[in-house]
Backbone as ProteinMPNN parsed JSONL, in Angstrom:
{"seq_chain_A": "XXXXXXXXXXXXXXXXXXXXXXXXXXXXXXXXXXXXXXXXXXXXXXXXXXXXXXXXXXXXXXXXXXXXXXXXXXXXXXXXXXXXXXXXXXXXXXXXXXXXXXXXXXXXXXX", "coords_chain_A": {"N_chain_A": [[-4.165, -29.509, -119.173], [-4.653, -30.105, -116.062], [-7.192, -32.714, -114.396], [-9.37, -31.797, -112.221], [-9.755, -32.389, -108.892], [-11.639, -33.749, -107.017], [-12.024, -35.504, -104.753], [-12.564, -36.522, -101.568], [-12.141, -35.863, -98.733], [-11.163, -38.352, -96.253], [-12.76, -39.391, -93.713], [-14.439, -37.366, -93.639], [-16.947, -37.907, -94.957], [-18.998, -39.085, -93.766], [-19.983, -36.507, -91.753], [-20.104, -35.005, -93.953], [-23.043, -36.555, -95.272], [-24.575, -36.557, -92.586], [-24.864, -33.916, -92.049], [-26.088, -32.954, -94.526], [-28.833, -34.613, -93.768], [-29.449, -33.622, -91.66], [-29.929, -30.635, -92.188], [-32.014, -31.727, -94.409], [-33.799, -33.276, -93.8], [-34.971, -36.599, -93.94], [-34.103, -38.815, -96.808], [-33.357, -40.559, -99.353], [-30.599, -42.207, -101.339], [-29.107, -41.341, -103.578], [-30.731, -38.591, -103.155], [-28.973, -37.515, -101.37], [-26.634, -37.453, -102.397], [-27.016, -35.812, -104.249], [-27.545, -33.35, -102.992], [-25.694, -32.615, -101.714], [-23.261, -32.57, -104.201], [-25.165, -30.291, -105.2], [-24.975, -28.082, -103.384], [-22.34, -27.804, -102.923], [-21.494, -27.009, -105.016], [-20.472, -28.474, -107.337], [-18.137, -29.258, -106.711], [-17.312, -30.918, -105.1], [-18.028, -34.952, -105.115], [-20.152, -37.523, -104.372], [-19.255, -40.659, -104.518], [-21.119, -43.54, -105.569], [-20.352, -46.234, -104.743], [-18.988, -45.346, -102.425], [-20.764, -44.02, -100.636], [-23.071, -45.94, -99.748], [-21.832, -47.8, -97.994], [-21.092, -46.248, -96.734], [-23.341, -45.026, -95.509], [-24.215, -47.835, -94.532], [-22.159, -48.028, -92.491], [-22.888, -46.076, -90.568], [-25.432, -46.098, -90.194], [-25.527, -48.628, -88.592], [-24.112, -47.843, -86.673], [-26.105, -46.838, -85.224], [-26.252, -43.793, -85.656], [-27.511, -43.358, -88.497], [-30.936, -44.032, -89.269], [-32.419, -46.47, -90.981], [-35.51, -46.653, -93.618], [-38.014, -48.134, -96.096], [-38.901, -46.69, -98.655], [-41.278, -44.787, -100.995], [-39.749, -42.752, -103.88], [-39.924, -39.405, -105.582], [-39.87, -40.098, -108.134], [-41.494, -42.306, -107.806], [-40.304, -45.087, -107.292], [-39.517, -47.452, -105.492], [-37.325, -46.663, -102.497], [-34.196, -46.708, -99.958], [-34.857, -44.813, -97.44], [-33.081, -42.424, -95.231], [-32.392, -41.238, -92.286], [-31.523, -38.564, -90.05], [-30.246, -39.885, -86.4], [-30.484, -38.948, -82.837], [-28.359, -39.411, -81.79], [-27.25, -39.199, -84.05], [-27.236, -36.314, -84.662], [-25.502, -35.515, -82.257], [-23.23, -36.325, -82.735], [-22.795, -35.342, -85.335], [-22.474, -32.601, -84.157], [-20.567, -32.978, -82.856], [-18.636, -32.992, -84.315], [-18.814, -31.057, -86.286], [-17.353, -29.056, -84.867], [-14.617, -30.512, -84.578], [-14.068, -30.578, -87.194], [-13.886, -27.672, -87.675], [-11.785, -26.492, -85.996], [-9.892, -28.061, -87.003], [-9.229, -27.009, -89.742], [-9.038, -24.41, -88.971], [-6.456, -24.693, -88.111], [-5.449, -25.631, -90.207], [-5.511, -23.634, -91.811], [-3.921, -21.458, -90.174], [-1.314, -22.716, -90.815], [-1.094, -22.236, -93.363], [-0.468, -19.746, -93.578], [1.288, -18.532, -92.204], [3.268, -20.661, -92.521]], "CA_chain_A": [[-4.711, -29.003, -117.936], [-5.305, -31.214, -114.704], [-8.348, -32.932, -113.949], [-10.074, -31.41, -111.175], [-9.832, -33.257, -107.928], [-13.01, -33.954, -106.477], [-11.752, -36.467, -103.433], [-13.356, -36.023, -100.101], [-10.946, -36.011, -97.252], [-11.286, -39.276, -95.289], [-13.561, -39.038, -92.186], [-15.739, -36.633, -94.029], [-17.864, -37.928, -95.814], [-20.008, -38.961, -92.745], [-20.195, -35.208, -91.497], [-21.434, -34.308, -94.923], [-24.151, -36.972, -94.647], [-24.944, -36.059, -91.369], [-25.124, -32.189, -92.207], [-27.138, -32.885, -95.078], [-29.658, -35.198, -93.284], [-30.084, -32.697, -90.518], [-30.925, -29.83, -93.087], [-33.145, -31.644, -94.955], [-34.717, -34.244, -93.738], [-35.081, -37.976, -94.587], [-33.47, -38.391, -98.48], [-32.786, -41.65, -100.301], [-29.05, -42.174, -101.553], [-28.847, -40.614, -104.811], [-30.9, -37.383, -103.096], [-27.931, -36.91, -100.113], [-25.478, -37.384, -103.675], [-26.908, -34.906, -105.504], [-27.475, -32.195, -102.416], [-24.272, -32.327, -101.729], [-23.181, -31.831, -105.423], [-25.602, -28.825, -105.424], [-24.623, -27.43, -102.31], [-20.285, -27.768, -103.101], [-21.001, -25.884, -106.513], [-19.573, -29.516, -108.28], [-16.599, -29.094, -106.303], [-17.721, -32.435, -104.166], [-18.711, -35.673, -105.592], [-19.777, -38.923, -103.504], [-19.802, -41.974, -105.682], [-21.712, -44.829, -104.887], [-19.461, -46.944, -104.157], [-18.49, -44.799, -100.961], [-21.747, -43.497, -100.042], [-23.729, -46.632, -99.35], [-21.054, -48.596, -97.3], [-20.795, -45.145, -95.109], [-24.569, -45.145, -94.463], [-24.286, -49.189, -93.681], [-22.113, -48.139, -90.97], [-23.305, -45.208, -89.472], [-26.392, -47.122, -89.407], [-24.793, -49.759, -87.403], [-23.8, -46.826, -85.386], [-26.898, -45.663, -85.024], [-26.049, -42.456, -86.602], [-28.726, -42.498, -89.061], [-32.085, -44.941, -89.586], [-33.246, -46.533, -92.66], [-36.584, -47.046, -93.782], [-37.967, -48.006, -97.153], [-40.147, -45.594, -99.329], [-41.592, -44.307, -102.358], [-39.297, -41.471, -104.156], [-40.68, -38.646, -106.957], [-39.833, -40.984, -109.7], [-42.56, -43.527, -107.798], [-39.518, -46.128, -106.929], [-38.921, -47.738, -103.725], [-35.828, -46.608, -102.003], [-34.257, -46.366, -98.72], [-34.724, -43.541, -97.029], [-32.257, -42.365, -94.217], [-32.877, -40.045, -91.417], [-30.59, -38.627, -88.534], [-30.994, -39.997, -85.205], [-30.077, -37.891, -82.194], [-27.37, -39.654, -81.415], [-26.514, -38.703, -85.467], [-26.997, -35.152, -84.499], [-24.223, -35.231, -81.252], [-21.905, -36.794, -83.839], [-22.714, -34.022, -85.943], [-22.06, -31.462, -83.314], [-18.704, -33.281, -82.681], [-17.692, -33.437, -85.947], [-18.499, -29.998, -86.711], [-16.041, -28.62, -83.732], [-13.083, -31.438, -84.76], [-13.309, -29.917, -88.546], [-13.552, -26.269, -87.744], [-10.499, -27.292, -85.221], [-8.735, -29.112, -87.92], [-9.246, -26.474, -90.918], [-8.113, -23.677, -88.597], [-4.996, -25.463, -87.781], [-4.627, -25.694, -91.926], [-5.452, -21.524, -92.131], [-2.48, -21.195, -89.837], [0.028, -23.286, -91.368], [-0.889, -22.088, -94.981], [-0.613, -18.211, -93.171], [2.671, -18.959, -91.38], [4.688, -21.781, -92.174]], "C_chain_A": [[-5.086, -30.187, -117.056], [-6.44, -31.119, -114.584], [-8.848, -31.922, -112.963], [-10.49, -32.412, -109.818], [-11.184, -32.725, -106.723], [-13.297, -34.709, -104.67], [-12.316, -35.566, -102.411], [-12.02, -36.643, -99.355], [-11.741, -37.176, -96.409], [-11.676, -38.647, -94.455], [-14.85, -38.044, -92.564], [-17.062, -36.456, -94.731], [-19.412, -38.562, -94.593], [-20.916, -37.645, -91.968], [-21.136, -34.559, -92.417], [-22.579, -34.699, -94.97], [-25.159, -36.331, -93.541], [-25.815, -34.808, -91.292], [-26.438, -32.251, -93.053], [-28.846, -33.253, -94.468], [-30.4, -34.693, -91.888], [-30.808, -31.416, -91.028], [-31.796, -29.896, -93.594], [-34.027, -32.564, -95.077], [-34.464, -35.654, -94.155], [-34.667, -37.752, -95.863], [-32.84, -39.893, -98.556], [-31.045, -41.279, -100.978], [-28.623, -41.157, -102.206], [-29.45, -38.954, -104.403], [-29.791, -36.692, -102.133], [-26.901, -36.756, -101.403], [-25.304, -35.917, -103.968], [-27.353, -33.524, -104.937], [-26.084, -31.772, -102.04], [-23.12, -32.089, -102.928], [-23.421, -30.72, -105.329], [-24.715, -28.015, -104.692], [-23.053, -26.738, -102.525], [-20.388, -27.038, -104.506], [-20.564, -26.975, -108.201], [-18.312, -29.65, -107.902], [-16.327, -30.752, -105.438], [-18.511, -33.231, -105.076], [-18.825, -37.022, -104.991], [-20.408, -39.611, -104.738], [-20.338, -42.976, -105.001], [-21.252, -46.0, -103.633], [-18.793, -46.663, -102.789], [-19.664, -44.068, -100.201], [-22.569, -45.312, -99.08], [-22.782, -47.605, -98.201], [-20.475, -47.433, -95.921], [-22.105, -45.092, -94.786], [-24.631, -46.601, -93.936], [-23.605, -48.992, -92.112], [-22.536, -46.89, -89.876], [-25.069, -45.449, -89.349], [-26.651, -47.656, -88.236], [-24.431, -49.176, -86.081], [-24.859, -45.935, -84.604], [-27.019, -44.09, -85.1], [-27.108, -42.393, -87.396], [-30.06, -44.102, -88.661], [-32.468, -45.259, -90.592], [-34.656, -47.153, -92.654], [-37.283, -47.098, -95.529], [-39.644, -46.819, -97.433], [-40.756, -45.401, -100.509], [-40.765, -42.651, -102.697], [-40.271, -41.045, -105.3], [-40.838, -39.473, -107.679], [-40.697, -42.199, -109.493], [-41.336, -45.201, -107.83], [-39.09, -46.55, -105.768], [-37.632, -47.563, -103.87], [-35.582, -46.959, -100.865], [-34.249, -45.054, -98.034], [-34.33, -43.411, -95.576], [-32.29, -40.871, -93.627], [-31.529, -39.954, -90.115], [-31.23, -38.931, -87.604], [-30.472, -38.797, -84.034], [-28.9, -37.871, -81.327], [-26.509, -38.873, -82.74], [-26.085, -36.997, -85.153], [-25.898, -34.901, -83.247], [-23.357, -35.482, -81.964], [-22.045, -35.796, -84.814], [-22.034, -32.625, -85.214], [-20.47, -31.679, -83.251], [-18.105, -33.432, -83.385], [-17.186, -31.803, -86.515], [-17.574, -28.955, -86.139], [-14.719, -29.448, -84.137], [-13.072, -30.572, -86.384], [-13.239, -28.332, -88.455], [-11.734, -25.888, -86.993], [-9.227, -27.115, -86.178], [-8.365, -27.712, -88.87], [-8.593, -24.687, -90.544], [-7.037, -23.848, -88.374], [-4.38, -25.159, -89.432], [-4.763, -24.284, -92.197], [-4.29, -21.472, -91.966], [-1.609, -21.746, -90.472], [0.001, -22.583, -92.533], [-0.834, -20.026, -94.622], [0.766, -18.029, -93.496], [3.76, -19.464, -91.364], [5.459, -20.891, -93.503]], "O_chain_A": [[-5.796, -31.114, -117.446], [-7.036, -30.042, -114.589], [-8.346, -30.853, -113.309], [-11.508, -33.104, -109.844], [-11.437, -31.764, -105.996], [-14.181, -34.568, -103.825], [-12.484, -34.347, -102.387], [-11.258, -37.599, -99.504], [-12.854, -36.932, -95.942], [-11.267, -37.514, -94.198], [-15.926, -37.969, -91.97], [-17.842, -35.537, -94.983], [-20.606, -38.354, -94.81], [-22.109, -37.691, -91.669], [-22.195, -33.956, -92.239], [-23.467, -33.862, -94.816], [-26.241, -35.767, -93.71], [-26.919, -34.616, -90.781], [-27.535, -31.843, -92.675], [-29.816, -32.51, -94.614], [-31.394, -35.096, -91.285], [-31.904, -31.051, -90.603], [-32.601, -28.969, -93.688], [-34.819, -32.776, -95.996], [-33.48, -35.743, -94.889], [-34.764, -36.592, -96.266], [-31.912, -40.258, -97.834], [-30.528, -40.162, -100.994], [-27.95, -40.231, -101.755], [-28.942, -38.022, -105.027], [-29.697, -35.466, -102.098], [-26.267, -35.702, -101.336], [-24.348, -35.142, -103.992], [-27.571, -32.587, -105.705], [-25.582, -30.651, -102.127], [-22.113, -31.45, -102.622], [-22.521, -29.88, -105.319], [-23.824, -27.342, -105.212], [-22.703, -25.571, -102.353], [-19.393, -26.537, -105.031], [-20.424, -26.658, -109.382], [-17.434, -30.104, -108.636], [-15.3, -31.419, -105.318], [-19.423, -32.749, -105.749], [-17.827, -37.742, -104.997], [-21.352, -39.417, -105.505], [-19.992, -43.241, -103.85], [-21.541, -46.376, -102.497], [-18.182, -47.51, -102.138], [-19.402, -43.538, -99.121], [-22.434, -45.537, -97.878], [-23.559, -48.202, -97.456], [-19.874, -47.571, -94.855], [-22.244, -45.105, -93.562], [-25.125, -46.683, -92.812], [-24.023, -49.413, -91.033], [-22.463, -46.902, -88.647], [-25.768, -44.964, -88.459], [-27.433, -47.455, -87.307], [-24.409, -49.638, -84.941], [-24.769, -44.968, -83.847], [-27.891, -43.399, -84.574], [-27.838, -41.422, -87.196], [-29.832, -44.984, -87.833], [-32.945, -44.391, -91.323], [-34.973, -48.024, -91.843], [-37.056, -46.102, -96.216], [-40.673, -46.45, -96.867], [-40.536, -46.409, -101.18], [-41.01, -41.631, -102.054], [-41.102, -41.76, -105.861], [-41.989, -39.751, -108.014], [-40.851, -43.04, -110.379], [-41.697, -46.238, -108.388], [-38.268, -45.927, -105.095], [-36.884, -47.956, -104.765], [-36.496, -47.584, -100.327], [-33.339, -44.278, -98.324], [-34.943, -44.034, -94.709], [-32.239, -39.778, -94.191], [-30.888, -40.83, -89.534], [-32.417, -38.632, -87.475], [-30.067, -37.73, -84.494], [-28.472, -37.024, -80.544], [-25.492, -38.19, -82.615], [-24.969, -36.513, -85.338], [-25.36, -33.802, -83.385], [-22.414, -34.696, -81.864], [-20.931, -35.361, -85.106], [-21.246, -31.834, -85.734], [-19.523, -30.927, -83.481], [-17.004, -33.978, -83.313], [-16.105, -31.37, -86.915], [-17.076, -28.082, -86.85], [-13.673, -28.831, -83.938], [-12.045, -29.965, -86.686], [-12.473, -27.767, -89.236], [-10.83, -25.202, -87.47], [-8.182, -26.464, -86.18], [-7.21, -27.302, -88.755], [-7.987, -23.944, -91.316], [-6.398, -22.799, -88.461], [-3.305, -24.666, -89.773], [-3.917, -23.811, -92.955], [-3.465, -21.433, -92.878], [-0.81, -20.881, -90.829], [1.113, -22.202, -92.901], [-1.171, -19.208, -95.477], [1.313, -17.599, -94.511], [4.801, -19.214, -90.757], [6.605, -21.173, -93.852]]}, "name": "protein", "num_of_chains": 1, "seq": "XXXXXXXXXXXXXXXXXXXXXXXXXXXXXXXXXXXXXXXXXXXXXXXXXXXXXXXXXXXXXXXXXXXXXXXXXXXXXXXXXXXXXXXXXXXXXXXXXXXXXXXXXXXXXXX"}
């Protein structure tokens, strides 16, 4: 039996960020990980290695803010918040993938 492919579609893994960080507030790395786990069922999985180098630049982009903190477990983290520029890039993200994913309805209707 085949693995189970987990991959995030390029470009999206900022959106999910985004989404998350507008639902629920400020959230250290590992808590945007593991809402977005919950949330996808296990169907989505961001690994490290691609999470932290997408909040460095939507940082940079002013997309989100970091600030350090204390999490549950009593460990400084960073903790990353949308800005309101994050939230227009949210808005415009969420119109380009509804866009996009209707475009893939039709073809997988049609072609």
């Amino acid at each position: 039996m085949a693995k189970p492919k987990n991959d995030i579609l390029q470009g999206t893994l900022a959106l999910l960020v985004l989404k998350t960080l507008a639902s629920r507030g400020p959230l250290h790395g590992y808590a945007i990980t593991a809402h977005i786990q919950h949330v996808s069922a296990d169907l989505l999985r961001v690994e490290e290695g691609s999470l932290y180098p997408a909040l460095h630049r939507m940082e940079q982009q002013r997309l989100v803010r970091a600030e350090w903190g204390i999490t549950e477990k009593n460990r400084q983290a960073r903790f990353y918040a949308i800005t309101p520029a994050g939230r227009q890039a949210l808005t415009d993200e969420e119109a380009s993938w509804a866009r996009l994913t209707s475009g893939v309805r039709r073809v997988l209707r049609y072609a």
